[in-house]
Kinemage of the C-alpha trace (Angstrom):
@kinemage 1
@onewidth
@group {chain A} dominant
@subgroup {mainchain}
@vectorlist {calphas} color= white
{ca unk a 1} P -77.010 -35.439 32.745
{ca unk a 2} L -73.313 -35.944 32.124
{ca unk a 3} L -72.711 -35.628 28.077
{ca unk a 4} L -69.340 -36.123 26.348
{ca unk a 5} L -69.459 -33.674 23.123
{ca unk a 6} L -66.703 -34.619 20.443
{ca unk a 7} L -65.729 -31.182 18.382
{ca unk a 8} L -66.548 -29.525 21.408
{ca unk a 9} L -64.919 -26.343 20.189
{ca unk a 10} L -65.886 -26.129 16.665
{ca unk a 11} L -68.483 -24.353 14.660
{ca unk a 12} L -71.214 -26.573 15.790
{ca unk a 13} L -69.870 -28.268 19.117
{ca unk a 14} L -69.415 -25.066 20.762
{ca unk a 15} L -72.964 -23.896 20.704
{ca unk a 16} L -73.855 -27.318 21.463
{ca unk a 17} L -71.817 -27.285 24.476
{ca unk a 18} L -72.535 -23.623 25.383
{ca unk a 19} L -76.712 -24.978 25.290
{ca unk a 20} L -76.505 -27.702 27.368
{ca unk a 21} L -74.860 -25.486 30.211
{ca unk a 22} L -77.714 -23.666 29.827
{ca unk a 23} L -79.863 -26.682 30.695
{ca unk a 24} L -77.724 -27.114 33.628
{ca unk a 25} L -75.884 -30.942 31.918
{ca unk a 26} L -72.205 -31.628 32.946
{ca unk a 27} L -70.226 -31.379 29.822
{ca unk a 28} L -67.065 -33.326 28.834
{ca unk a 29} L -65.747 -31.765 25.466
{ca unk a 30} L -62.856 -33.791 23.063
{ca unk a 31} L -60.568 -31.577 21.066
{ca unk a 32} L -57.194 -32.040 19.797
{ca unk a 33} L -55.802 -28.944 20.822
{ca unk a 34} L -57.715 -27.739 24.348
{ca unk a 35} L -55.899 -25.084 25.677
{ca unk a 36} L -57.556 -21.813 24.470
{ca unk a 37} L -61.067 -23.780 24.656
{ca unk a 38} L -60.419 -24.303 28.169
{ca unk a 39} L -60.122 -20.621 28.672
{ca unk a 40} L -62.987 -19.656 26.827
{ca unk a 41} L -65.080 -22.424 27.964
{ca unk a 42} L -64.147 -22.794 31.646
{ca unk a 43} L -67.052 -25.400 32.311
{ca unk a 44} L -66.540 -27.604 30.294
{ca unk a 45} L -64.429 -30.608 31.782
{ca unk a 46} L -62.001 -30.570 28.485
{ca unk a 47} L -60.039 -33.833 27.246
{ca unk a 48} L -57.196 -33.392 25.086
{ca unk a 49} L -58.016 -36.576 21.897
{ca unk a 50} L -57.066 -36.754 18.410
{ca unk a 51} L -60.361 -38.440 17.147
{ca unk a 52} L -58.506 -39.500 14.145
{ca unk a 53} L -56.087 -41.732 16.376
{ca unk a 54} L -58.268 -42.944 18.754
{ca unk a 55} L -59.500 -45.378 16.549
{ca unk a 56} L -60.100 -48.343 19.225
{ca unk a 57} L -62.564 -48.488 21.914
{ca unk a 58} L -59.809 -48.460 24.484
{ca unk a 59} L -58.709 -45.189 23.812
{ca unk a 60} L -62.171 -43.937 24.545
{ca unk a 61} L -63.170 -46.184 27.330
{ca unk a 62} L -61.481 -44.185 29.790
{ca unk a 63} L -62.803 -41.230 29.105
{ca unk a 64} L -66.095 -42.109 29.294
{ca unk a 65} L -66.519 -42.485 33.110
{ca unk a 66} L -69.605 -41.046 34.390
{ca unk a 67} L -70.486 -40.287 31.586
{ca unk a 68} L -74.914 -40.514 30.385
{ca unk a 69} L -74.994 -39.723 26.893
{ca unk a 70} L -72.664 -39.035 24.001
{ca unk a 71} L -73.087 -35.453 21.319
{ca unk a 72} L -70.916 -36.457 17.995
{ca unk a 73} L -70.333 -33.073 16.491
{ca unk a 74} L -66.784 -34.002 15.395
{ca unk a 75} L -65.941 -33.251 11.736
{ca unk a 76} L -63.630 -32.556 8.878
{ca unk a 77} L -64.101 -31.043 5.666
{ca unk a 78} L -61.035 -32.394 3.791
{ca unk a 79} L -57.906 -34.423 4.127
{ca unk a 80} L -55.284 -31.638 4.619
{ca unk a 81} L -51.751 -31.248 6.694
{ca unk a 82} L -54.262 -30.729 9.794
{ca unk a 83} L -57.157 -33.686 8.819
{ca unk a 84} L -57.951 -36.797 8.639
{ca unk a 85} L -61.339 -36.855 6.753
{ca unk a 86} L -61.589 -40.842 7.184
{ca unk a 87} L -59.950 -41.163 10.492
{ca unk a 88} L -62.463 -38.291 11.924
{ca unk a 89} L -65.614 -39.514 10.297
{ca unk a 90} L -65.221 -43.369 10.546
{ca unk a 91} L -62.026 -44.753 12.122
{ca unk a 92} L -62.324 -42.525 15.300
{ca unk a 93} L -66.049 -42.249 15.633
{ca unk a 94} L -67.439 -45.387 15.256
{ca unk a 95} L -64.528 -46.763 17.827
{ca unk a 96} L -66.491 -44.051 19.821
{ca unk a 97} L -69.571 -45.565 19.010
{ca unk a 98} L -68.376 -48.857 20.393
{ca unk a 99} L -66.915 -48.078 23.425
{ca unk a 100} L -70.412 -46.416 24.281
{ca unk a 101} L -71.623 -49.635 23.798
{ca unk a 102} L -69.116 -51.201 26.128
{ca unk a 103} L -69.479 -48.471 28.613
{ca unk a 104} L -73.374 -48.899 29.119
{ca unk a 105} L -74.197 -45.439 27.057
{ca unk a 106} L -77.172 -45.656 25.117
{ca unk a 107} L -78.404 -42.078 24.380
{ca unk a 108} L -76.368 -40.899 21.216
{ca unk a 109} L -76.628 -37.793 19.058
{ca unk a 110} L -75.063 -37.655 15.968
{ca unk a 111} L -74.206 -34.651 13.402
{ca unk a 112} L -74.237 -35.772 9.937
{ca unk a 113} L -74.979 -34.160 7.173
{ca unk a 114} L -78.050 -33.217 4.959
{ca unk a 115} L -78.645 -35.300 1.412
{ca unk a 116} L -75.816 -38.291 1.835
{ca unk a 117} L -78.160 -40.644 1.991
{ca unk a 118} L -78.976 -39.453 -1.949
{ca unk a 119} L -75.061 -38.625 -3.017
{ca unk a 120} L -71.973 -38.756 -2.069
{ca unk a 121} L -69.738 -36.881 -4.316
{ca unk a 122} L -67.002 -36.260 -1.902
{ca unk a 123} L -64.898 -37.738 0.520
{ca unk a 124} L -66.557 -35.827 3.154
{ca unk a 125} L -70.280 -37.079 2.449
{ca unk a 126} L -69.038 -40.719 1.761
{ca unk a 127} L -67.205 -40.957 5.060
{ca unk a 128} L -70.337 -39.281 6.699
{ca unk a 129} L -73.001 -42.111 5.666
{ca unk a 130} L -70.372 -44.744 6.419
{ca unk a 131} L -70.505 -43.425 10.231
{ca unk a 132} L -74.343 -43.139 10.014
{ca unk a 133} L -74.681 -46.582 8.966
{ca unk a 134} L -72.564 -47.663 11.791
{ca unk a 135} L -74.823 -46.464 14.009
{ca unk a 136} L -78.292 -47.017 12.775
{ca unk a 137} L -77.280 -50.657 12.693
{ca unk a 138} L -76.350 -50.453 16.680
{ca unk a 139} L -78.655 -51.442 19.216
{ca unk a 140} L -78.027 -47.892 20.834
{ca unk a 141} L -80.703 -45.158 21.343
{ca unk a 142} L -79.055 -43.183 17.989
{ca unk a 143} L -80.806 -40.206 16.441
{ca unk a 144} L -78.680 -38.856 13.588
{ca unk a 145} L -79.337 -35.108 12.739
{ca unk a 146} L -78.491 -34.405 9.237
{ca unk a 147} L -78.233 -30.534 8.842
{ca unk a 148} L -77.965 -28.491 6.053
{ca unk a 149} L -75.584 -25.429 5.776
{ca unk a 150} L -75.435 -24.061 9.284
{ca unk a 151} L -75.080 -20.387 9.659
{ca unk a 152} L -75.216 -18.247 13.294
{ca unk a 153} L -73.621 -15.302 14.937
{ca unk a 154} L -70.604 -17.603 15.171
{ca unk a 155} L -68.897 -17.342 11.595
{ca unk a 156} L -66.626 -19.965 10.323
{ca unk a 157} L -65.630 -21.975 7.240
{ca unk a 158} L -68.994 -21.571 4.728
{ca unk a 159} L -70.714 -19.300 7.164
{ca unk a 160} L -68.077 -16.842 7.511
{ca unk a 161} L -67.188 -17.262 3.696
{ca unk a 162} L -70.872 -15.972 2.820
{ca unk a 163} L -69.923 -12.468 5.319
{ca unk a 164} L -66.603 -12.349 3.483
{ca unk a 165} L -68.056 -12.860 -0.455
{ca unk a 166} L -71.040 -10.228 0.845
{ca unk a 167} L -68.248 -7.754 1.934
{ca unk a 168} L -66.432 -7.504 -1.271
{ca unk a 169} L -66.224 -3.873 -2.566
{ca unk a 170} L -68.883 -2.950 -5.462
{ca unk a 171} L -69.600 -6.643 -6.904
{ca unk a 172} L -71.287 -10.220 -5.660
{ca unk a 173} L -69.161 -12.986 -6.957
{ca unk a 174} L -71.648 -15.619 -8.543
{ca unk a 175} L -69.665 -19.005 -8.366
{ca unk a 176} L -70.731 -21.629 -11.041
{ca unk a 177} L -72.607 -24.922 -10.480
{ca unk a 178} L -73.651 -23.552 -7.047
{ca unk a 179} L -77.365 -25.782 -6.542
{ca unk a 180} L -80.323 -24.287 -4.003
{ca unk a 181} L -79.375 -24.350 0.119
{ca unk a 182} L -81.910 -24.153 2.643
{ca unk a 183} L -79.432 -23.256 5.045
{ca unk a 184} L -80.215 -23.671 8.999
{ca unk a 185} L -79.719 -21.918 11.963
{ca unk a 186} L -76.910 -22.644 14.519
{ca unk a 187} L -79.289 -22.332 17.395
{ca unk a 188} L -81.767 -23.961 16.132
{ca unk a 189} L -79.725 -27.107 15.668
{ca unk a 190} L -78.241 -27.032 19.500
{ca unk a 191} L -81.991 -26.305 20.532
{ca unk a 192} L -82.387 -29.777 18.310
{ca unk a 193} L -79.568 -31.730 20.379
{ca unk a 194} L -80.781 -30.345 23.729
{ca unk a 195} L -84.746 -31.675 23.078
{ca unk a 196} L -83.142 -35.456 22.273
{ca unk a 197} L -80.939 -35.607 25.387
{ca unk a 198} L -84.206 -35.499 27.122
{ca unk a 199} L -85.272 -38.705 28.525
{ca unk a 200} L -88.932 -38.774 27.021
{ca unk a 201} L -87.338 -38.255 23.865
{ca unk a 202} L -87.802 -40.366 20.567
{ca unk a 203} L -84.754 -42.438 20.031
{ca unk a 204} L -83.934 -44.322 16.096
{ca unk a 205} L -84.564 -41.577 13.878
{ca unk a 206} L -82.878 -39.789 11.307
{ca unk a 207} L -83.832 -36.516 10.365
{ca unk a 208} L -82.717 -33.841 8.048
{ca unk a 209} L -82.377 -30.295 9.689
{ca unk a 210} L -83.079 -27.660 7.349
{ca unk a 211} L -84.374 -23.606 6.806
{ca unk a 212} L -87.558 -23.067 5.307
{ca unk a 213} L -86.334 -21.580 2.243
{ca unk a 214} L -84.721 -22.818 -0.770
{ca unk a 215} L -81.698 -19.839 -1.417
{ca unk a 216} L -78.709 -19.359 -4.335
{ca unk a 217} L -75.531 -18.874 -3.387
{ca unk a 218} L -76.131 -15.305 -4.051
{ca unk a 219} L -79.485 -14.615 -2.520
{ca unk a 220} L -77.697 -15.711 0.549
{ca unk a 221} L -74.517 -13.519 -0.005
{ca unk a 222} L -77.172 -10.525 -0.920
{ca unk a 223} L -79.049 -10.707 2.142
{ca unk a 224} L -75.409 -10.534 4.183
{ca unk a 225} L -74.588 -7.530 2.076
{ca unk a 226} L -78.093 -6.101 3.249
{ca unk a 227} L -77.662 -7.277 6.831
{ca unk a 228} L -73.716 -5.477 6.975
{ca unk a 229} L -75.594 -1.808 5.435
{ca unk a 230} L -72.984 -2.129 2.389
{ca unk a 231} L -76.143 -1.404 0.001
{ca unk a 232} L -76.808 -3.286 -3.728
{ca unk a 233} L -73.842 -4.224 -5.949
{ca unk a 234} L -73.500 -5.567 -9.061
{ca unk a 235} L -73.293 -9.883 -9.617
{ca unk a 236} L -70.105 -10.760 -11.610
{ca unk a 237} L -69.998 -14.250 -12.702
{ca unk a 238} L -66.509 -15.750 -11.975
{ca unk a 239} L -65.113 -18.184 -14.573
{ca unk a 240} L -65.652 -21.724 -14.313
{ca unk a 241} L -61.233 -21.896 -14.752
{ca unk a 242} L -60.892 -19.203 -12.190
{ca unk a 243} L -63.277 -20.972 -9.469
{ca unk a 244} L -61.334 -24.115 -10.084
{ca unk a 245} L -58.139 -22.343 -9.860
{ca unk a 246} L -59.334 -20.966 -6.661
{ca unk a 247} L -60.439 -23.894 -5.041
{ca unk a 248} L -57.206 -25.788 -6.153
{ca unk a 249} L -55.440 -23.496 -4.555
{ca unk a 250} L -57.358 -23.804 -1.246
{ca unk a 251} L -56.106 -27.509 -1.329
{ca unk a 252} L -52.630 -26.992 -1.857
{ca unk a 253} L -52.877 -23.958 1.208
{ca unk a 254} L -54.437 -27.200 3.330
{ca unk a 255} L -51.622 -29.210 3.323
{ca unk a 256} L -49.829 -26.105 5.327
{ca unk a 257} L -52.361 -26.625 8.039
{ca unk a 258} L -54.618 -24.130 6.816
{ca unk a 259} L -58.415 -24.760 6.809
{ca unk a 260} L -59.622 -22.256 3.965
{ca unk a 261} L -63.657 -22.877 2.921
{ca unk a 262} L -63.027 -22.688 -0.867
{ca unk a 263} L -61.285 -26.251 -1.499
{ca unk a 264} L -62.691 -28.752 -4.095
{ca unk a 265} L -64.611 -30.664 -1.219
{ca unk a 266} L -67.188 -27.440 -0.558
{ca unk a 267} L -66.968 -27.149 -4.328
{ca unk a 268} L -68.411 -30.292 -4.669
{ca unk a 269} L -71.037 -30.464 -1.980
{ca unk a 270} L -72.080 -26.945 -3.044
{ca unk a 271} L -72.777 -28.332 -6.840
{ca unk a 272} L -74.823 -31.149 -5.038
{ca unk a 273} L -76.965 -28.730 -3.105
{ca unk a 274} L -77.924 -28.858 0.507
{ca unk a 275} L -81.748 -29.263 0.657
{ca unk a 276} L -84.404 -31.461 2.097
{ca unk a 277} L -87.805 -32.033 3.753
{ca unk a 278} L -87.700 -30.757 7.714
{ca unk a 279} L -91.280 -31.288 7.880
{ca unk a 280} L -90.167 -34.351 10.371
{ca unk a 281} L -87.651 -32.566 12.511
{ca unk a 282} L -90.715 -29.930 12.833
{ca unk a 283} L -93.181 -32.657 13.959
{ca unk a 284} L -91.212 -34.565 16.226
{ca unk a 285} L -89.367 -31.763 17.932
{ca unk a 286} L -91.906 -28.828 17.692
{ca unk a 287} L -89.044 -26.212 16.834
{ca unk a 288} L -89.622 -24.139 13.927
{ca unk a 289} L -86.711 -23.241 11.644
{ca unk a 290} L -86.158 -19.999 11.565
{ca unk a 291} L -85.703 -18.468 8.013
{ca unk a 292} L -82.171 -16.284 7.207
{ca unk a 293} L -84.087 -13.114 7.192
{ca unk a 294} L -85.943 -13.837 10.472
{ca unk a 295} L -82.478 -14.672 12.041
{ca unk a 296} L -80.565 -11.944 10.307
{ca unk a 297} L -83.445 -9.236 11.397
{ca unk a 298} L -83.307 -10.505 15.040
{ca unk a 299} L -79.759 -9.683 15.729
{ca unk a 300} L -78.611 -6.614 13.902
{ca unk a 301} L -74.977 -6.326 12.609
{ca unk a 302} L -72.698 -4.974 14.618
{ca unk a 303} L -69.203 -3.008 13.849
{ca unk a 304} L -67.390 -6.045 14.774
{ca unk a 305} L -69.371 -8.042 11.915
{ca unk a 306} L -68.203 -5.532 9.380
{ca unk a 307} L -64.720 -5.860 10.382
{ca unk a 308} L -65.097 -9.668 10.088
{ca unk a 309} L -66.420 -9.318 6.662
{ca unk a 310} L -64.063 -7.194 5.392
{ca unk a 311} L -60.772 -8.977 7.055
{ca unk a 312} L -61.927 -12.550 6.560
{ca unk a 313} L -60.835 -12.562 2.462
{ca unk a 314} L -57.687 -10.161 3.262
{ca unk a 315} L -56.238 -12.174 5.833
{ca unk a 316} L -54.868 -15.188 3.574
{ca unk a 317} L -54.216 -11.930 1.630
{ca unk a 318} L -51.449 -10.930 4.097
{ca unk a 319} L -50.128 -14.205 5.262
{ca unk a 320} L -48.971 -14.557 1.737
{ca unk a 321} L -47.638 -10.900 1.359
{ca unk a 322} L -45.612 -11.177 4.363
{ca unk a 323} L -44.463 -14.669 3.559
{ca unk a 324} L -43.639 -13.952 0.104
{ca unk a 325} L -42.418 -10.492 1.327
{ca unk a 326} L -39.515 -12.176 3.898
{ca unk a 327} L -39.141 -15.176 1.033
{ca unk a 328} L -38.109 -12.784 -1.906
{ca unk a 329} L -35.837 -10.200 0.567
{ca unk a 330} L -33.315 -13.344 1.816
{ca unk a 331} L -33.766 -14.802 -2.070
{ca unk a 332} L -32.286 -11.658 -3.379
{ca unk a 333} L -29.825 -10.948 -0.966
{ca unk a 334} L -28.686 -14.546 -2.003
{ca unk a 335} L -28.530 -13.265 -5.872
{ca unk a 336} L -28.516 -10.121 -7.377
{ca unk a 337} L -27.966 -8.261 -3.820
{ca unk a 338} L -25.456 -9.685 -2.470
{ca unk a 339} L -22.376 -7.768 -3.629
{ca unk a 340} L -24.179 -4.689 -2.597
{ca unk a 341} L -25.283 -6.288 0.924
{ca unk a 342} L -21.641 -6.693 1.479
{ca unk a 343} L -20.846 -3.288 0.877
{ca unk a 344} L -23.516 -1.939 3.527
{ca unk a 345} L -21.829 -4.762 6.337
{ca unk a 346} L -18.392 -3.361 5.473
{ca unk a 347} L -20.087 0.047 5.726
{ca unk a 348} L -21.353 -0.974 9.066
{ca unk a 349} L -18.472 -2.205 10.221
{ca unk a 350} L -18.492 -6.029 9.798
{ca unk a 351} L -15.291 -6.244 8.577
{ca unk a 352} L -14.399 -9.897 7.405
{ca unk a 353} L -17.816 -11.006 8.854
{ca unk a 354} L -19.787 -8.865 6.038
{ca unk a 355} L -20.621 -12.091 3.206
{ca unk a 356} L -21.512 -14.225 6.416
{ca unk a 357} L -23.845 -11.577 7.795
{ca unk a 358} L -25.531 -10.984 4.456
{ca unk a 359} L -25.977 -14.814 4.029
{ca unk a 360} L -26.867 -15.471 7.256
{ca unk a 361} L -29.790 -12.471 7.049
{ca unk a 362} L -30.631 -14.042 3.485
{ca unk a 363} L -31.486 -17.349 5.568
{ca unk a 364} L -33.277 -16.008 8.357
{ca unk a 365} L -35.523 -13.862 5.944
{ca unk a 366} L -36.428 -16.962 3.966
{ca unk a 367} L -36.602 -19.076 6.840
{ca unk a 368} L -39.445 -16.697 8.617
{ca unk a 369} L -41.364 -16.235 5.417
{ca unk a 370} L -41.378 -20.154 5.394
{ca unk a 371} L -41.984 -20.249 8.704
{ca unk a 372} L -45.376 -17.695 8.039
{ca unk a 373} L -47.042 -19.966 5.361
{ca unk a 374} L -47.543 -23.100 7.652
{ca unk a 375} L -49.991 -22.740 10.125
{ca unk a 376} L -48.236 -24.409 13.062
{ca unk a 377} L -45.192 -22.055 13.097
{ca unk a 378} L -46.996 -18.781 11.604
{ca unk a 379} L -47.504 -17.514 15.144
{ca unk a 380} L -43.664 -17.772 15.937
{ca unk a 381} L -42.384 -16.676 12.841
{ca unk a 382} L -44.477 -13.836 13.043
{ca unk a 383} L -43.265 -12.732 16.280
{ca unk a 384} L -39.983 -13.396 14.964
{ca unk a 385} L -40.680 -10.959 11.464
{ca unk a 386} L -41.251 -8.221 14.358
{ca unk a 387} L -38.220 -8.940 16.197
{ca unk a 388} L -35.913 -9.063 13.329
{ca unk a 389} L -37.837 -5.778 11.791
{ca unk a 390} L -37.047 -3.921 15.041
{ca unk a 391} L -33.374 -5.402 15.251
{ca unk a 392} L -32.992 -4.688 11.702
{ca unk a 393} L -34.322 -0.353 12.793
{ca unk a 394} L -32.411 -0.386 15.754
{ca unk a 395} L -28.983 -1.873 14.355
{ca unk a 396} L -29.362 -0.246 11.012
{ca unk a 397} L -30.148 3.291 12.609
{ca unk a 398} L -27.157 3.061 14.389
{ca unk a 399} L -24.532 1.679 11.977
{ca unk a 400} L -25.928 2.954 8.670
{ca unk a 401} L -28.143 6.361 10.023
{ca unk a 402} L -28.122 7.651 5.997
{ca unk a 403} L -29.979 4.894 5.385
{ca unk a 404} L -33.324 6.685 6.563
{ca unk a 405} L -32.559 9.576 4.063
{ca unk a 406} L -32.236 7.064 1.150
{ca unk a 407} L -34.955 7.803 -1.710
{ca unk a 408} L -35.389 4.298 -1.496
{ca unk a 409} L -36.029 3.532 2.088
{ca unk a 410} L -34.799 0.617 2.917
{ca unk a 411} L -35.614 1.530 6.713
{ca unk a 412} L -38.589 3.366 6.363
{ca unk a 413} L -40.201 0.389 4.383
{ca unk a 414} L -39.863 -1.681 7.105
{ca unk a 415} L -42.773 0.237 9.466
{ca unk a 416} L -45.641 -0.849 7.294
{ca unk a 417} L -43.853 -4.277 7.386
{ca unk a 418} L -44.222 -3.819 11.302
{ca unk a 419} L -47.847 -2.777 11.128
{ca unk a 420} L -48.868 -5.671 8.787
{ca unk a 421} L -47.003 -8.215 10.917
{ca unk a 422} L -49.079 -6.930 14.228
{ca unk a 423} L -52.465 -7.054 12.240
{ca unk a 424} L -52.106 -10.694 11.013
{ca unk a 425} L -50.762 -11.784 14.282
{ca unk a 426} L -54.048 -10.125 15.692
{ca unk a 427} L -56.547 -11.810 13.705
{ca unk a 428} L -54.522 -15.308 13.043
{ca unk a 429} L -57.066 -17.451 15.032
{ca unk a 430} L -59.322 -19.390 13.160
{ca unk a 431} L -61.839 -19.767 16.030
């Protein structure tokens, strides 16, 4: 079978695409941004769409040549400098949804999510039910899958948060108004889309996909701890002001591109709880959920996993440092340093030049610490913090040399500046 899987390299559409390879389908796979996917995923026939602008049935109609059944796994957690909540979950989708009607494509699975059909506190959840209403009123062979909180060997956004919280040295942050998960497992959710891309399969049904066992917030992040050998710790509540704080601050860091899991959004849906009945899903498709300690006991950490862990919470840690780093440096040689910047360039020889150079290495500094908090241009103007560090060593060791026997160091500063550049340039990918 030839299936077209939207969000065909995220969390969930990845695994989803990776499993029906295995079950020997042809798989097309939308993405906005296709190029690494394409690498990683070389069998997958990729097409380059912004879901959130294709939000007619033309723009999909094309694409949907030879093409059997459709796998929606497309979403977004939060309108942000990088999302479109509305235009992913409704404008783009159900145009989708359409054109599948237009094209002759009847077999549809859809990711939702678990408990919107009982709340909708968020953005996120509203725009989901709008889509699954969409559907369910079709005359299409839908089957919606509603799944909890879905965890795997893949980490990202909540998942990888939970590794990252269970990582944290000598404590378990306890967030408050966290309600009961029964989180699910990533494989067991592509093993769920493979079964209804079968033709013998029931089609009109909506069922919620979740783990066997009801779990806090911090059972969850206790059995990671367990799972990554970092032994007991103690559980310090964190203060209703300072969660908000912290989640406030994962919106404003959106708008730069950014995609961090604390934002008021997972704040939300974590205070309404992601549980439900998968006594259905069970029935119909004979797959048993597997419970977070069965998974977690299968599949052994790894030293990789602890690195994860450990880097995931430092990362945003030294985006900011550098930014703020580069931001503050070309701030003060605009202020307070400047007269003695201009001494150093006359030292150096700069002659006449020496208040332009200063300036004009005050706005380059502030222009790549800029440059580091968005996410588009953080990969460039990190490779440019390393070129300027080295230009800045291999200029400055030959026009000021007594510079590297300052008490200060001014040059000898720069190496862990260097080191820190080429370890968030190393782990900068999201996924």
């Amino acid at each position: 079978m030839r299936v077209l899987v939207t969000g065909a390299y995220g969390f969930i559409g990845s695994a989803v695409a990776a499993r029906l390879l295995t079950d020997s389908h042809e798989v097309a796979g939308v993405g906005r941004n296709i190029a690494k996917a394409s690498l990683q995923q070389p069998e997958v026939r990729w097409i380059g769409l912004d879901i959130a602008r294709a939000t007619q049935a033309e723009d999909w109609l094309p694409h949907l040549n030879g093409i059997d059944a459709l796998v929606n796994c497309a979403g977004a957690l939060q309108d942000g400098g990088s999302d479109n909540v509305r235009g992913v979950h409704v404008d783009g989708t159900v145009a989708l949804f359409n054109a599948c009607k237009k094209a002759g494509i009847k077999r549809i699975v859809h990711i939702s999510a678990i408990g919107i059909d009982r709340e909708t506190p968020t953005k996120f959840s509203a725009t989901k039910l709008i889509a699954d209403e969409a559907l369910a009123k079709s005359d299409l062979d839908w089957v919606i899958l509603r799944p909890s909180v879905v965890y795997g060997s893949n980490a990202y956004g909540g998942s990888a948060l939970l590794r990252a919280a269970a990582a944290l040295p000598g404590f378990i942050p306890v967030f408050p108004d966290t309600a009961e998960l029964q989180i699910v497992h990533l494989d067991d959710v592509a093993d769920t889309v493979a079964f209804f891309l079968k033709k013998e399969a029931p089609k009109k049904l909506t069922l919620e996909l979740a783990g066997p066992d009801r779990l806090t917030f911090r059972e969850i992040v206790k059995a990671y701890r367990r799972w990554l050998g970092f032994g007991d710790a103690r559980e310090i509540s964190i203060p209703r002001w300072l969660a908000a704080l912290a989640f406030k601050l994962g919106d404003a860091v959106s708008w730069l591109g950014w995609r961090p899991p604390v934002r008021t959004t997972a704040q939300r849906e974590l205070a309404r709880g992601a549980v439900g009945d998968p006594s259905e899903w069970k029935r119909v498709t004979g797959i048993a959920p597997r419970s977070l300690k069965q998974a977690l006991a299968r599949e052994p950490a790894s030293i990789q996993e602890k690195w994860f862990a450990r880097l995931y919470l430092l990362k945003p840690l030294m985006i900011g440092g550098l930014a703020l780093f580069w931001i503050v440096t070309g701030l003060i040689a605009f202020g307070p340093g400047r007269e003695a910047g201009i001494v150093l360039m006359l030292q150096a020889g700069a002659g006449a030049y020496a208040a332009a150079a200063v300036l004009g290495g005050a706005m380059l500094d502030i222009f790549i610490g800029a440059g580091i908090t968005a996410k588009r241009t953080a990969r460039f103007a990190l490779l440019a913090s390393i070129a300027v560090s080295l230009l800045y060593l291999a200029l400055g060791g030959m026009l000021l040399p007594k510079l590297w026997a300052d008490p200060l160091g001014p040059f000898v500063k720069i190496v862990p500046v260097l080191l820190v550049s080429f370890a968030t340039l190393a782990i900068l990918d999201d996924r």
